[in-house]
N, C-alpha and C positions, 0 to 999 in steps of 0.2 A: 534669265541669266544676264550677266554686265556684258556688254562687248570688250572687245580685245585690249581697244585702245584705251578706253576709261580704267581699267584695270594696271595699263602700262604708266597710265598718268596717273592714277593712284600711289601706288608702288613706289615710282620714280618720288612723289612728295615727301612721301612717309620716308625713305631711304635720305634724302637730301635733309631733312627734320633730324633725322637719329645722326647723320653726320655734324649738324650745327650744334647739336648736343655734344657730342662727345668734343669737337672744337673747344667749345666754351669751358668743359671740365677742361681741357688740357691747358688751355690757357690761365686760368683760375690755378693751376698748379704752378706753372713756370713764375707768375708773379712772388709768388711766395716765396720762392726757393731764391730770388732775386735781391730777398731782403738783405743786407747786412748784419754779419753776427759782429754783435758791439765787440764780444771778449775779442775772439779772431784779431779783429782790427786793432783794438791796442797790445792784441801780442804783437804785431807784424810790425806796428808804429815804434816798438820798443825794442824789438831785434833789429831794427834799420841801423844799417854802418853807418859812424859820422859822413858828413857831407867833406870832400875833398877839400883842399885849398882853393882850387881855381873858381870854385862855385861862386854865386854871390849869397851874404849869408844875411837873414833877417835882423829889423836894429835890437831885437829881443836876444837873439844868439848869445850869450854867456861869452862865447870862444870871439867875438867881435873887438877885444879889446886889442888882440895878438895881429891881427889884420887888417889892411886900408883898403878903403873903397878906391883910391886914386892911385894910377897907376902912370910910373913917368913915364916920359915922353921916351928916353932911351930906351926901357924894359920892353915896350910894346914891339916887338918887333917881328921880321919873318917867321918865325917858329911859333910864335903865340896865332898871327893870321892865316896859319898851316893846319893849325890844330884845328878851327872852327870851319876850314872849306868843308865841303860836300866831298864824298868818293866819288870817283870818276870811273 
């Protein structure tokens, strides 16, 4: 017959072996589920609201012609530097 402890150290391998197995499937899962569904994404790209005024808008933008990148020197002032603080 085995002793006690060969039997504990057996067990315990075999045990931690069926644990790194089942790991591996569970991970082998999660990646997949991770993938991006193409359609999804250009529904969600194409349900997105226009981008605001105050945004800065790419030189491709279509709507670029109605808006300037330059903003005067008067415009700029405490309500615009209020809007961009941090909450407190």
């Amino acid at each position: 017959m085995m002793p006690v402890e060969a039997f504990f150290s057996i067990s315990g391998m075999l045990v931690c072996l069926i644990g790194l197995v089942h790991v591996i499937i569970a991970y082998r899962e999660t990646t997949r589920s991770a993938e991006p569904d193409l359609e999804r994404v250009r529904r969600f790209v194409e349900s997105a609201p226009p981008l605001p005024n105050h945004l800065p808008r790419t030189p491709s933008d279509p709507s670029n012609e109605r808006h300037s990148y330059r903003v005067e020197e008067g415009e700029a002032g405490a309500d615009t530097a209020k809007a961009y603080e941090a909450p407190r």
